[in-house]
BAKOLGU-12202 format. One record per residue: residue number from 1; residue in one letter; x, y, z of N, C-alpha, C, CB in turn. Coordinates in steps of 0.02 Angstrom, whole numbers, plus 50000, padded with zeros to 5 digits. Atoms other than C-alpha are relative to their C-alpha. Glycine has a CB too. Layout:
# BAKOLGU-12202
- num; residu; nu; nv; nw; cau; cav; caw; cu; cv; cw; cbu; cbv; cbw
- NUM; A; X; Y; Z; X; Y; Z; X; Y; Z; X; Y; Z
...
***
This chain:
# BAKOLGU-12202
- num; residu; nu; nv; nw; cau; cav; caw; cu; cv; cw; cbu; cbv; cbw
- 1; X; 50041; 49939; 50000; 50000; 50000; 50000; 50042; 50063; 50000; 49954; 50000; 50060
- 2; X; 49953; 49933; 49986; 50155; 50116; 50013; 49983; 50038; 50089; 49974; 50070; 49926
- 3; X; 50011; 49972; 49946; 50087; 50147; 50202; 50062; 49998; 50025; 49951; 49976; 50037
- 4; X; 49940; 50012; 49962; 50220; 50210; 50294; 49987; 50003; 50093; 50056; 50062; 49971
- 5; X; 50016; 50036; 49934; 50222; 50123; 50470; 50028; 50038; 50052; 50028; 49927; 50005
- 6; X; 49957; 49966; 49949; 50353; 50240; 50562; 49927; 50063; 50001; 50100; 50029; 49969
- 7; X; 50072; 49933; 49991; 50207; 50397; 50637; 50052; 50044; 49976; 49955; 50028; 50095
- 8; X; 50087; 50011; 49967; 50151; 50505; 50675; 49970; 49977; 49941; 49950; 50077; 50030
- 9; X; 50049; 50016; 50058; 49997; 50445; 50583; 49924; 50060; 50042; 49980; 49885; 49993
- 10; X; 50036; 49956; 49990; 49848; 50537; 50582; 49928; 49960; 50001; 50013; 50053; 49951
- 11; X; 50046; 50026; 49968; 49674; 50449; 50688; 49946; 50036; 49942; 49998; 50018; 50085
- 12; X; 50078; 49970; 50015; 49494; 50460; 50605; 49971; 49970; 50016; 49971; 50014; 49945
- 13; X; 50063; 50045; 49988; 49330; 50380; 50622; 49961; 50039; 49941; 49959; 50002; 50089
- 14; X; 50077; 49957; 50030; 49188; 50409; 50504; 49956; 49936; 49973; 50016; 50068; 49919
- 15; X; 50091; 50014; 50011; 49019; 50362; 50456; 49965; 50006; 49944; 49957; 50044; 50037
- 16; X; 50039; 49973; 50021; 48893; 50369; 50352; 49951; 49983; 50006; 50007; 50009; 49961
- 17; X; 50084; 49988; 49967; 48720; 50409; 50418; 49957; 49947; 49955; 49963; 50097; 49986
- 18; X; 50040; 50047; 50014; 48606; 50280; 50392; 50009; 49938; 49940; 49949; 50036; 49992
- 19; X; 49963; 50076; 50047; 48724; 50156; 50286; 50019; 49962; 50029; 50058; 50001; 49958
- 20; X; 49988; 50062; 49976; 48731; 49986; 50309; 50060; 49953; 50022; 49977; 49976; 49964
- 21; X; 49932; 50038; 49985; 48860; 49866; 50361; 50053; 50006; 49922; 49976; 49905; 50024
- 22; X; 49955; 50025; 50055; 48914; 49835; 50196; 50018; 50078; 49951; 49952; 49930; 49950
- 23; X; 49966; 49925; 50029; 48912; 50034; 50136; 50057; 50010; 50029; 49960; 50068; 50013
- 24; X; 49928; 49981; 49956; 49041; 50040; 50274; 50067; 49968; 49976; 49994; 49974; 50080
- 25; X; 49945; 50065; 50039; 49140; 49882; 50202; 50015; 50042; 49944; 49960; 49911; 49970
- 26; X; 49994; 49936; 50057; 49140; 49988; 50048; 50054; 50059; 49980; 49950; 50040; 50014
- 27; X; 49971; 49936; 49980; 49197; 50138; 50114; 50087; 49983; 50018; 49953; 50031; 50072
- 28; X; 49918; 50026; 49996; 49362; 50039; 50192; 50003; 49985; 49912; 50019; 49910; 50064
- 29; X; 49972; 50014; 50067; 49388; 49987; 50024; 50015; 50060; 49960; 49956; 49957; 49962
- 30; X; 49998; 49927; 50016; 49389; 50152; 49956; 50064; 50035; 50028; 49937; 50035; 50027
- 31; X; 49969; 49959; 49963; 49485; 50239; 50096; 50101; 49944; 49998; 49940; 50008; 50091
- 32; X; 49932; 50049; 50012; 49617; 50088; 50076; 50011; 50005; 49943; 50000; 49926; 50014
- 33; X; 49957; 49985; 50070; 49638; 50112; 49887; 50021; 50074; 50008; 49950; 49989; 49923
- 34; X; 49968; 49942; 49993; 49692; 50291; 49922; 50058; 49999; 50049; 49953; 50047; 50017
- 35; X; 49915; 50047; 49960; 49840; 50216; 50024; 49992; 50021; 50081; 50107; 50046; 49961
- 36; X; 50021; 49997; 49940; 49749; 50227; 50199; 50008; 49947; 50049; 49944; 50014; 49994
- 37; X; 50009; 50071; 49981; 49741; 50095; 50339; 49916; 50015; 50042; 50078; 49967; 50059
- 38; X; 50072; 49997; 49989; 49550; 50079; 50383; 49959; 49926; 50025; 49971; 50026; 49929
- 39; X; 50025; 50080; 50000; 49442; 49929; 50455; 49926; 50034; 50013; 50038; 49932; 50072
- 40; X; 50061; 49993; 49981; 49248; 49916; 50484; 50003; 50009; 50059; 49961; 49957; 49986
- 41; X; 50025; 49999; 49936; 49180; 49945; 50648; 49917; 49978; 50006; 50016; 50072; 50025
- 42; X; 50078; 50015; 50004; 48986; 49877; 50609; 49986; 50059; 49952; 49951; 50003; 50080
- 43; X; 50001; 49929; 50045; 48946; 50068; 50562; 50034; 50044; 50007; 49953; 50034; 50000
- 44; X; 49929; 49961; 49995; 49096; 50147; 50584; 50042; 49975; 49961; 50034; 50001; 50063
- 45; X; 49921; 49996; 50049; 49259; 50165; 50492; 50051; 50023; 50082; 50001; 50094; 49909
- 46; X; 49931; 49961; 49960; 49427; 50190; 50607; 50068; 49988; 49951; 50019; 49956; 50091
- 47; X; 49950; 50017; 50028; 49590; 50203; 50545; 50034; 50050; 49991; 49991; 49970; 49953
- 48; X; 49948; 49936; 49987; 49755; 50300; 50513; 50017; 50002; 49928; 50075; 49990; 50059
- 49; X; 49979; 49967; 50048; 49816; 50393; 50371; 50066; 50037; 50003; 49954; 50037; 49989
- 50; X; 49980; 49956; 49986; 49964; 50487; 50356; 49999; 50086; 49964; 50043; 49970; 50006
- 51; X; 50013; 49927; 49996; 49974; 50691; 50357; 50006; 50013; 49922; 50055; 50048; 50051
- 52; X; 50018; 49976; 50060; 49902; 50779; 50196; 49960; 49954; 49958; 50056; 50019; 49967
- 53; X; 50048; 50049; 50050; 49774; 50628; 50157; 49942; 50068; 49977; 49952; 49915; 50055
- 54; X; 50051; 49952; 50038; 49654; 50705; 50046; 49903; 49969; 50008; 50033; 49996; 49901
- 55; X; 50066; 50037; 49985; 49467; 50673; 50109; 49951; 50050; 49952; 49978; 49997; 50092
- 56; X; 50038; 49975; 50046; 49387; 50786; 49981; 49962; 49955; 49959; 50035; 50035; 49965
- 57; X; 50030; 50063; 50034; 49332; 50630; 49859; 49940; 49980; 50047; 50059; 49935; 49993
- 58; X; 50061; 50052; 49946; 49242; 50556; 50018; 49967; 50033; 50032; 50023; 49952; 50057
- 59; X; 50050; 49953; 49975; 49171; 50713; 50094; 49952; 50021; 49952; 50031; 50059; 50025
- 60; X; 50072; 49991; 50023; 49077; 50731; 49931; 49926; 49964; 49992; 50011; 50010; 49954
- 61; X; 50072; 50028; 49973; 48946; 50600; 50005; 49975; 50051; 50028; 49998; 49942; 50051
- 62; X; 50049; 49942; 49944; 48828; 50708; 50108; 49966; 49965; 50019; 49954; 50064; 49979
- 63; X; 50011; 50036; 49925; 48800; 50565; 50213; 50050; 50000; 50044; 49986; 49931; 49998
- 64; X; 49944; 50017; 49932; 48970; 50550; 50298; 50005; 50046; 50046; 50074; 49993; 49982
- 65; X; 49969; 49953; 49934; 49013; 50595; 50457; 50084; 50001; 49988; 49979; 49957; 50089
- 66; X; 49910; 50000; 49984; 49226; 50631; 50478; 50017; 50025; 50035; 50046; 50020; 49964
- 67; X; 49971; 49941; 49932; 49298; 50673; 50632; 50088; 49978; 49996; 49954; 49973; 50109
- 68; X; 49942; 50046; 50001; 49482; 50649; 50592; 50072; 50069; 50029; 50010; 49956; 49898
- 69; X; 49947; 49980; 49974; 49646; 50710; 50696; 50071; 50022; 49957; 50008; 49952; 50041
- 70; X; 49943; 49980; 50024; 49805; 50790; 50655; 50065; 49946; 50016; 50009; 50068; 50027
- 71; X; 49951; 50068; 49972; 49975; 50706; 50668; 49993; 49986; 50069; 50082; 50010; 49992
- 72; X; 50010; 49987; 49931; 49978; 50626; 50834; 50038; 49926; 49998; 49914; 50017; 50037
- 73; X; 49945; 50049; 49988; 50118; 50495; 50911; 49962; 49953; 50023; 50058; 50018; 50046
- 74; X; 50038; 50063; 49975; 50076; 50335; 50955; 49981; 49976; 50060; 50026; 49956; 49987
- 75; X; 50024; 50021; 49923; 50045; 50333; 51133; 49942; 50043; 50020; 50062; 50011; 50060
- 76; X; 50067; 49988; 49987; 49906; 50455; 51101; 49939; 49974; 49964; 49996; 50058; 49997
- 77; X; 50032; 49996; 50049; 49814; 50373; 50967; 49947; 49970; 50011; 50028; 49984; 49952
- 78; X; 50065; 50025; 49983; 49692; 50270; 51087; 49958; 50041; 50031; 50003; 49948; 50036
- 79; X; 50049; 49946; 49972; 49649; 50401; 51164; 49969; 50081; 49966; 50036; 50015; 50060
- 80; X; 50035; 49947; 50051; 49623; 50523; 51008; 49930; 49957; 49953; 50072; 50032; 49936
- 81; X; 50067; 50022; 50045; 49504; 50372; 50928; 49964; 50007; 50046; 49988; 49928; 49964
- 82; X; 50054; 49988; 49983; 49414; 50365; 51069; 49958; 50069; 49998; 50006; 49978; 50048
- 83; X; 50037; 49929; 50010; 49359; 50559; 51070; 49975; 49978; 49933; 50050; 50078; 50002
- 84; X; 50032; 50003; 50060; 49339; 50539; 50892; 49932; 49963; 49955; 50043; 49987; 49979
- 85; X; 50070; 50057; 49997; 49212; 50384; 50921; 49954; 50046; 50029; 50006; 49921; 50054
- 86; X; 50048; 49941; 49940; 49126; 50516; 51045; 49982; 50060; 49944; 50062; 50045; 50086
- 87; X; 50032; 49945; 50028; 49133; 50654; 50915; 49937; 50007; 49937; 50055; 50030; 49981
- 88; X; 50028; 50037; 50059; 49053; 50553; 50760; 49937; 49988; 50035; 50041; 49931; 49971
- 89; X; 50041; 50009; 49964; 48927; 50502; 50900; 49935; 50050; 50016; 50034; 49986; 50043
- 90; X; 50020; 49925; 49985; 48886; 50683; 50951; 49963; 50033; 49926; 50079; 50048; 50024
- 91; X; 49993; 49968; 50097; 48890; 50742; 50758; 49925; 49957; 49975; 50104; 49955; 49934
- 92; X; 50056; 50041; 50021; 48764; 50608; 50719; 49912; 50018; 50035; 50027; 49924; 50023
- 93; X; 50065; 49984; 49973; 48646; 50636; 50841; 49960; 50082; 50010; 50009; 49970; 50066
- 94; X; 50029; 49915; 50018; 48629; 50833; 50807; 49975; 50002; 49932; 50064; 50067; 50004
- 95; X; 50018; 49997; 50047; 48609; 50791; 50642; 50046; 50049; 49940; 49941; 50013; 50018
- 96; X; 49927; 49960; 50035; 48792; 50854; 50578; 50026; 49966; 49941; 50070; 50002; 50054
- 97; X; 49957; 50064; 50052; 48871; 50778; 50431; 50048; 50044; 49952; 49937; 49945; 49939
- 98; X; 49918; 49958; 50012; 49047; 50828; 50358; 50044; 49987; 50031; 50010; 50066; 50008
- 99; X; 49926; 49992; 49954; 49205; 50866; 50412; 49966; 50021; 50083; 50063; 50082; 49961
- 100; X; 50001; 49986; 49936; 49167; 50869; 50629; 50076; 50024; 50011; 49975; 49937; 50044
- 101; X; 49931; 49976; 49953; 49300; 50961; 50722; 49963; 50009; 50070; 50045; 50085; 49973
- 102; X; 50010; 50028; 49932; 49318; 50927; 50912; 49970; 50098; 50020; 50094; 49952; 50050
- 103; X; 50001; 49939; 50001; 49292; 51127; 50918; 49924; 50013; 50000; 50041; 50028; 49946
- 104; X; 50089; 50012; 50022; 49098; 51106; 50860; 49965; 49948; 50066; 49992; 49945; 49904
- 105; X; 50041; 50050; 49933; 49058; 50999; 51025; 50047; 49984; 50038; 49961; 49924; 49982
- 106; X; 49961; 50011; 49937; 49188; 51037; 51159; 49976; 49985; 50061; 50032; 50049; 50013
- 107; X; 50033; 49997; 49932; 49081; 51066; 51293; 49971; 49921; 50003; 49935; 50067; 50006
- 108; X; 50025; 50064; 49996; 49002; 50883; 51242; 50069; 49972; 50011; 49955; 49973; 49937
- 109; X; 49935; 50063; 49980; 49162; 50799; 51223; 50043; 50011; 50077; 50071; 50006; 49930
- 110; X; 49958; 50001; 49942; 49234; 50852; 51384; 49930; 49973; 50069; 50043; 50095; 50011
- 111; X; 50057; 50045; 49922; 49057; 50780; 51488; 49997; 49927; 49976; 49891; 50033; 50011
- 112; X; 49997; 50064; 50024; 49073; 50626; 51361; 50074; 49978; 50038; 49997; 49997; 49911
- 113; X; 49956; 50051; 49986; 49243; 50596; 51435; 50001; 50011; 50076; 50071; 50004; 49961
- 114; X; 50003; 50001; 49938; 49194; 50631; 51598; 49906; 49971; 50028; 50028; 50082; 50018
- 115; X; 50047; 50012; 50026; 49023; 50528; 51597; 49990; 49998; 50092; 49993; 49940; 49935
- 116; X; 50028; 50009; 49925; 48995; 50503; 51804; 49982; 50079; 50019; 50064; 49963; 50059
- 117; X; 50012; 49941; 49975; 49015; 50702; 51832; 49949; 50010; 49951; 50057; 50049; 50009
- 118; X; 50074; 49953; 50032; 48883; 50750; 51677; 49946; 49940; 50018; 50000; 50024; 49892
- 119; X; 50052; 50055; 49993; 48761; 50599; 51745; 50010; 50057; 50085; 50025; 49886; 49987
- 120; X; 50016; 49953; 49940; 48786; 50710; 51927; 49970; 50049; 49997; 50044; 50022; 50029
- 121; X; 50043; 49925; 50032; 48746; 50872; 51826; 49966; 49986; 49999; 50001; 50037; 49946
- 122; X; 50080; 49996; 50016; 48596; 50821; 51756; 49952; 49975; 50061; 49982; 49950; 49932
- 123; X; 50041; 50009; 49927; 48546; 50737; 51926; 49983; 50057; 50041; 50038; 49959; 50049
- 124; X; 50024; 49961; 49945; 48579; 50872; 52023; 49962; 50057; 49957; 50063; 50027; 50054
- 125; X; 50039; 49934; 50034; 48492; 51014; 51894; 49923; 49952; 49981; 50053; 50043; 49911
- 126; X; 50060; 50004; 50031; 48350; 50929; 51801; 49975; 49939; 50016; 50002; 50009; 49932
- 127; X; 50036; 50064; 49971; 48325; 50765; 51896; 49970; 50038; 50064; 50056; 49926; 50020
- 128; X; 50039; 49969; 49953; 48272; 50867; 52021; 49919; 50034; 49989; 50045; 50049; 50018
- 129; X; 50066; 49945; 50051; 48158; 50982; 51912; 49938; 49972; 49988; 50020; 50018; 49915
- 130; X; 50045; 50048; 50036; 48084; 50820; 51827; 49954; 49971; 50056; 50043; 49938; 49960
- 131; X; 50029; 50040; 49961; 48058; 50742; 51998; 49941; 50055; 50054; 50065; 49956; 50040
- 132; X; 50048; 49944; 49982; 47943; 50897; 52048; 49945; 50027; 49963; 50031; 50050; 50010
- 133; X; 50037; 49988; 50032; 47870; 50928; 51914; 50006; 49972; 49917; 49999; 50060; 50016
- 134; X; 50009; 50055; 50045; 47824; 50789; 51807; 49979; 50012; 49914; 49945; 49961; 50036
- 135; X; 50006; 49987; 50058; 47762; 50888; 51667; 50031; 50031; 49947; 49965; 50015; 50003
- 136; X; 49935; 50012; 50027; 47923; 50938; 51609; 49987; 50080; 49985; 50015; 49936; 49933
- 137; X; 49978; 49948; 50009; 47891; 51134; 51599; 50037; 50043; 50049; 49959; 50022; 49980
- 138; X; 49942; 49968; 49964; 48024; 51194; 51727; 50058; 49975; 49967; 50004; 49986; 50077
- 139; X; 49931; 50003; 50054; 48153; 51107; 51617; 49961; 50020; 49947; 50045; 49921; 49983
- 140; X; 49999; 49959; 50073; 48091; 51175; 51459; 50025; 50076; 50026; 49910; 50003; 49955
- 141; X; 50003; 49913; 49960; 48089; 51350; 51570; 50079; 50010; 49991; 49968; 50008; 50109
- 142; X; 49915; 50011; 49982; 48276; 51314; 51619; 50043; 49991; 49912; 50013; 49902; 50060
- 143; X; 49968; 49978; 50069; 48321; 51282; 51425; 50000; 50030; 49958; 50004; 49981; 49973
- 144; X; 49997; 49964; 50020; 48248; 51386; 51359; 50034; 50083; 50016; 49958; 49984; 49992
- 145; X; 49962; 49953; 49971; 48332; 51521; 51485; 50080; 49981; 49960; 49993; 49993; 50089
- 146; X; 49923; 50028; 50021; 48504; 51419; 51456; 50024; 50009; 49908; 49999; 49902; 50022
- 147; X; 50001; 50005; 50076; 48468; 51432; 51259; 50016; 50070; 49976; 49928; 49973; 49970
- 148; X; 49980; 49926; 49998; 48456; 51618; 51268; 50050; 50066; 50038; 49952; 50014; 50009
- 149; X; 49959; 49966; 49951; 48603; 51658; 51390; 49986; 50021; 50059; 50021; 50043; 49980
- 150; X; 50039; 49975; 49949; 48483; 51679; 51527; 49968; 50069; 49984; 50040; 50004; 50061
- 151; X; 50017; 49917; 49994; 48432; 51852; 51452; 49894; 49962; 50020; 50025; 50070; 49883
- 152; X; 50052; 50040; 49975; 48242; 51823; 51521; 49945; 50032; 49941; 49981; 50012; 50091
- 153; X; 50033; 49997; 50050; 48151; 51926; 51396; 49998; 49973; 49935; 50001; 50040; 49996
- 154; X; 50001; 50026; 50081; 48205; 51833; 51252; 49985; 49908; 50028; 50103; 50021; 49943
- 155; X; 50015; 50057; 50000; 48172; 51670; 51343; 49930; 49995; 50025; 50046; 49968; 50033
- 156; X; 50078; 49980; 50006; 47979; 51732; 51371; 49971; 50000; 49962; 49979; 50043; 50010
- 157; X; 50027; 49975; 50060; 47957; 51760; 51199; 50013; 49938; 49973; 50028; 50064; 49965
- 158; X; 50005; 50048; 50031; 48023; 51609; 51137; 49969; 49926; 50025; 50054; 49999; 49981
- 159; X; 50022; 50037; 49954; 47934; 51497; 51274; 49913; 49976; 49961; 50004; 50049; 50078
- 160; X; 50007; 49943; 49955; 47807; 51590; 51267; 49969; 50005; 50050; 49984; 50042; 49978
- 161; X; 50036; 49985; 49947; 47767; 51658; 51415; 50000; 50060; 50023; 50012; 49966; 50042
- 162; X; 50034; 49953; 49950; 47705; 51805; 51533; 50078; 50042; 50043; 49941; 49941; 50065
- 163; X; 49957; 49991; 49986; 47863; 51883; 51598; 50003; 49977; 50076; 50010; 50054; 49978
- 164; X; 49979; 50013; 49922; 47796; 51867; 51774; 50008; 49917; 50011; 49934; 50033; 50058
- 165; X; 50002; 50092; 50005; 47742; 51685; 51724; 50070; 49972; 50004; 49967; 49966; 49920
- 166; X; 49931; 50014; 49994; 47937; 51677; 51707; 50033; 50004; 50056; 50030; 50032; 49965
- 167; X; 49979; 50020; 49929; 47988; 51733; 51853; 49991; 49963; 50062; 50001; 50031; 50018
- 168; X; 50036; 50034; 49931; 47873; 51650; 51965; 50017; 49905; 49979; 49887; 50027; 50003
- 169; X; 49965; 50053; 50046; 47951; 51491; 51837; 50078; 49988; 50049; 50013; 50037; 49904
- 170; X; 49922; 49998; 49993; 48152; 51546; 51883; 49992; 49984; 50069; 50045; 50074; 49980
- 171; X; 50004; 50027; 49919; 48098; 51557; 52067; 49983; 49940; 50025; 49957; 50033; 50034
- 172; X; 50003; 50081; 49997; 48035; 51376; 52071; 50065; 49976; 49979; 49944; 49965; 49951
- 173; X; 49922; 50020; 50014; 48195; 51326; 51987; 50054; 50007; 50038; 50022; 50027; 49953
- 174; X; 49963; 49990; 49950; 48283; 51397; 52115; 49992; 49973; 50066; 50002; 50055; 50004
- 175; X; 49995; 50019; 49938; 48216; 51357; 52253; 49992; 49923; 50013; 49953; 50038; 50034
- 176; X; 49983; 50080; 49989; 48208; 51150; 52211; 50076; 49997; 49975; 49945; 49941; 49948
- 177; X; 49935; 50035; 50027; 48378; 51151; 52136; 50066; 50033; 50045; 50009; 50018; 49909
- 178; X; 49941; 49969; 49933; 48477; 51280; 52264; 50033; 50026; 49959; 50050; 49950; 50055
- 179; X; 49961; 49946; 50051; 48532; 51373; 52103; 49992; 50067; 50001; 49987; 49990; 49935
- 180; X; 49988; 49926; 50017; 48565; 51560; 52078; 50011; 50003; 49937; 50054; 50035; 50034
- 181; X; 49979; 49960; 50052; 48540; 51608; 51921; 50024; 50054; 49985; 49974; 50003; 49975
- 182; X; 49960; 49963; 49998; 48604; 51752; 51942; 50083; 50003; 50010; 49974; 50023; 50031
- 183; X; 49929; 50015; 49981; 48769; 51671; 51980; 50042; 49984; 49940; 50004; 49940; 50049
- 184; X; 49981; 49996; 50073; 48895; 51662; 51819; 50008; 49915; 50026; 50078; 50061; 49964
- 185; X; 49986; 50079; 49951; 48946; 51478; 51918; 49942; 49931; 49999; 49998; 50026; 50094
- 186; X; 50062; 50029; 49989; 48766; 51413; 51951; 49955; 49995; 49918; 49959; 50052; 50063
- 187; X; 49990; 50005; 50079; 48725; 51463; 51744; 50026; 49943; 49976; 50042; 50048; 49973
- 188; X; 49948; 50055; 50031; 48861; 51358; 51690; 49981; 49942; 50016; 50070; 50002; 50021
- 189; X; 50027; 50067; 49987; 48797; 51219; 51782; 49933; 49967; 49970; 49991; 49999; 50065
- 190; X; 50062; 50013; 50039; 48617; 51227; 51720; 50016; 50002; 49914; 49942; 50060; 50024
- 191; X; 49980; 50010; 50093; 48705; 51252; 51532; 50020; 49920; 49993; 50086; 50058; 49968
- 192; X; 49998; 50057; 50006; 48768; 51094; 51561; 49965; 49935; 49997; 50023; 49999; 50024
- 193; X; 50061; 50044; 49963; 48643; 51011; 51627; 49971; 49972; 49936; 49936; 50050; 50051
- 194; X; 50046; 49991; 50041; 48537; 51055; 51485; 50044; 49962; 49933; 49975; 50083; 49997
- 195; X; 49935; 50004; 50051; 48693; 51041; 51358; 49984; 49901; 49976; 50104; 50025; 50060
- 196; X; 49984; 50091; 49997; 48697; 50854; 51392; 49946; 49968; 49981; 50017; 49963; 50075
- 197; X; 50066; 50026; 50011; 48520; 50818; 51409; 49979; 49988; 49938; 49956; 50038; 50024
- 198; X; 50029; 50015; 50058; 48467; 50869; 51256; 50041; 49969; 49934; 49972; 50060; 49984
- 199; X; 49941; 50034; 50040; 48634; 50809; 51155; 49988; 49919; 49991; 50074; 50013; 50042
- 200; X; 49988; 50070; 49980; 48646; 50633; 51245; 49932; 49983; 49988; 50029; 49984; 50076
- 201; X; 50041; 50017; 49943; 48481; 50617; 51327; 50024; 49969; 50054; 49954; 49966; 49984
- 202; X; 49975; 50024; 49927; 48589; 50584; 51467; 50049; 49947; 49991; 49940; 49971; 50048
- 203; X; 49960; 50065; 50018; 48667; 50415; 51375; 50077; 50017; 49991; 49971; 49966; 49929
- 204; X; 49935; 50006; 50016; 48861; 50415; 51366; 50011; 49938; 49947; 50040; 49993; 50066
- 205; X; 49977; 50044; 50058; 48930; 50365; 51209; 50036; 49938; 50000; 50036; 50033; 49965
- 206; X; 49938; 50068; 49989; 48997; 50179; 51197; 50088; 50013; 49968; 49964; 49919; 49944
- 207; X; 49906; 49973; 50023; 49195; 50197; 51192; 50020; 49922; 49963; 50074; 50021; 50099
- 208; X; 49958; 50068; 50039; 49281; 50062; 51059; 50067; 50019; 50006; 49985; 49984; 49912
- 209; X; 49903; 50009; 49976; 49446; 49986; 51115; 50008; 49987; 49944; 50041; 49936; 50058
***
C-alpha cells in the first residue's frame, strides 16, 4: 500500500448516516485504495492515514460523518480514537454531517469523557426539576433560559410566556435546585445540565477499544 508504518499517523473515524454494514465495508475499500489503513467497525470506519490525506473525494457524500485528527504519536492514538468515536457520535445525533471538528462539541466531548460528573449534573439540575414537576415545563423554562444566555426577555418570547409567568418559573427553579441564576457559576451548571440532556439524553457514548 506504500503505508508508511514509522508515525506520526493521523486517527479518524467516520460514518455514514444511515448506511449499512456493507456501505461501510465499501467505504474501507475506498479509503484503503487511496493508500489509507482503515477497518469496519459495524457502522463505523477507524483508521490512520498519514498527514496531507486528501478526504475531499469522500466528503463529497453528504452522508458522511469525519471526525479525523492531526499528526499525533503513538501513545496518544487510543485516546484520540476514542474522542473521535465520541465526536462522530455527538455529530450524528445533532444531525451534523461533514468534516466534525472537536471545536463544534467541546463542551460535549469534555462531559462525554467525563460521563459520572455530567450523569451528577443532570441529577443534580434537572432530575430534580423532573422529579417535581412531572410535566416537564420547569426544564423546558431552564432551556429555554440556558438557550438564550439567561437574558429572560428573550426566553419569554420564545417559550412563550408572561414575563411574570417567568419569574414565578426561575423562582421555582431555584428554590428545588439551590441554584442562583444570577450566579455566572450556578448558569454554567444549568448550561450543562441542559447541554447534555438534550445532546445525549443523558446516555454516554459507547467507547471502542
Amino acid at each position: 500500500m506504500g503505508f508508511q508504518l514509522a508515525g506520526p499517523h493521523c486517527p479518524f473515524v467516520a460514518a455514514i448516516e444511515g448506511g449499512s454494514a456493507a456501505a461501510h465495508a465499501g467505504l474501507v475499500a475506498r479509503i484503503r485504495s487511496a493508500g489509507a489503513l482503515a477497518s469496519a467497525e459495524g457502522h463505523r470506519v477507524a483508521g490512520l492515514t498519514m498527514p496531507g490525506f486528501d478526504w475531499g473525494p469522500f466528503l463529497a457524500d453528504s452522508a458522511l460523518i469525519l471526525a479525523a485528527e492531526s499528526a499525533t504519536r503513538d501513545d496518544g492514538l487510543a485516546d484520540a480514537v476514542g474522542n473521535l468515536h465520541d465526536l462522530v457520535t455527538l455529530a450524528a445525533r445533532a444531525g451534523r454531517r461533514g468534516r466534525i471538528r472537536a471545536d463544534d462539541f467541546l463542551t460535549e466531548l469534555m462531559l462525554a469523557n467525563s460521563p459520572r460528573l455530567a450523569e451528577d449534573i443532570v441529577g443534580r439540575v434537572l432530575g430534580l426539576l423532573d422529579a417535581e414537576d412531572p410535566s416537564g415545563t420547569l426544564s423546558q423554562t431552564l432551556r429555554s433560559l440556558a438557550a438564550h444566555g439567561f437574558n429572560r426577555t428573550a426566553a419569554a418570547t420564545a417559550l412563550p410566556a408572561h414575563r411574570n409567568t417567568l419569574l414565578y418559573r426561575i423562582n421555582r427553579i431555584e428554590k428545588l435546585t439551590g441554584l442562583d441564576l444570577d450566579r455566572h457559576a450556578h448558569r454554567e451548571l444549568a448550561r450543562l445540565a441542559v447541554v447534555w440532556r438534550d445532546t445525549m439524553g443523558g446516555d454516554v457514548p459507547a467507547r471502542h477499544e
